[in-house]
C-alpha positions in Angstrom: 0.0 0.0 0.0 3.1 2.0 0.5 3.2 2.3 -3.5 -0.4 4.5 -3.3 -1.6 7.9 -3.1 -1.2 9.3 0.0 -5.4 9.9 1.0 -6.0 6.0 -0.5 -2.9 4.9 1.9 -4.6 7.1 4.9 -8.5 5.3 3.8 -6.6 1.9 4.1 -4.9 2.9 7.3 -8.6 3.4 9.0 -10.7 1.0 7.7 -7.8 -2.0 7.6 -5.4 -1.4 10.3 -7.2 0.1 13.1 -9.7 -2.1 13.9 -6.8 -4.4 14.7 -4.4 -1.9 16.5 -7.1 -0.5 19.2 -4.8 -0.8 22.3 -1.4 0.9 22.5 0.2 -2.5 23.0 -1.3 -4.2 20.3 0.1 -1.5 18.5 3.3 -1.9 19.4 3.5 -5.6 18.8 2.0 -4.0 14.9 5.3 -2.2 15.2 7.3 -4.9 16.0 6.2 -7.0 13.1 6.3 -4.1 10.7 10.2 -3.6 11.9 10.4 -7.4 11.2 9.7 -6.9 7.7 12.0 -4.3 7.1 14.6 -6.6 8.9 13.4 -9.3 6.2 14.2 -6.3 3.3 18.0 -6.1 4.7 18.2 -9.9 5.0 17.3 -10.4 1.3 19.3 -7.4 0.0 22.3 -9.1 1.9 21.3 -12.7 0.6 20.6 -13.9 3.9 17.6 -15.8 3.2 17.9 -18.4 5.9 16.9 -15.3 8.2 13.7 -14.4 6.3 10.7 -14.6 8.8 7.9 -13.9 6.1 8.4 -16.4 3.9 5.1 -16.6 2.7 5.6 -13.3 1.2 9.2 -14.4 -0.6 8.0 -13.6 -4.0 6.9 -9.7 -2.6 9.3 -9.3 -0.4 12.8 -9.6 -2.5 11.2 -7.4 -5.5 10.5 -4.8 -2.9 14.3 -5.4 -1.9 15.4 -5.1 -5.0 13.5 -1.9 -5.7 14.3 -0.3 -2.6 17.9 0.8 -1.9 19.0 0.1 1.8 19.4 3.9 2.8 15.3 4.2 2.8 14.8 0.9 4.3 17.3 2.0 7.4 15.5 5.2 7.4 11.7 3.2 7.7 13.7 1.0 10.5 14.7 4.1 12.1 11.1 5.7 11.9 9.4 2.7 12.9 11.7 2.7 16.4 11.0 6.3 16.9 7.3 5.4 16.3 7.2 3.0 18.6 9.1 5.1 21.7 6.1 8.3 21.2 3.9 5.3 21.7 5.2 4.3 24.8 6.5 7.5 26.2 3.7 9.9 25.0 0.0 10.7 25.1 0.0 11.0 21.3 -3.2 9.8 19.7 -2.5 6.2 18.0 -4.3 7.7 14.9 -1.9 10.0 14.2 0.9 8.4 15.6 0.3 5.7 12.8 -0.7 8.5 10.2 2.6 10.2 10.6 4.9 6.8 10.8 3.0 6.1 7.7 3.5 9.1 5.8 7.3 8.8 6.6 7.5 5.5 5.2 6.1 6.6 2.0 8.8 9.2 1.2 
């Protein structure tokens, strides 16, 4: 969905994701698995397959990696961690806490 317009991407966002990602820890484990996938990226890029935890998503996964240089996949790493600390160290609404991570990601 990261490949969309930015209003589609925000649509998706609240009708898909939220329902899902109520609580601010079941938010943070959507974090952690989003920073998983990321981690997958870097593991194909480096030919690591062995450490691949979405396999199911192989086929997706390594042309995204191949598409994506490793500079902008550091940079959504780094964005999803700092995400993930105004989660647990702010009041900041979950909505937009998600809204902005996902608008970084994008860029």
């Amino acid at each position: 969905m990261l490949g969309k317009p930015e209003l589609q991407l925000l649509f998706f966002i609240h009708d898909r994701l939220f329902p899902h990602f109520l609580e601010s820890h079941q938010l943070d484990l959507g974090l952690d698995l989003l920073l998983y996938l990321y981690r997958d990226l870097l593991h194909i890029q480096a030919g690591q397959m062995d450490g691949v935890l979405y396999r199911d998503q192989l086929d997706r996964l390594q042309r995204w990696a191949l598409a994506c240089p490793q500079r902008r996949i550091l940079a959504g790493m780094e964005a999803i961690l700092q995400a993930k600390t105004r989660l647990n160290t702010t009041n900041m609404s979950t909505a937009l806490l998600v809204e902005q991570l996902v608008l970084q990601l994008k860029r």
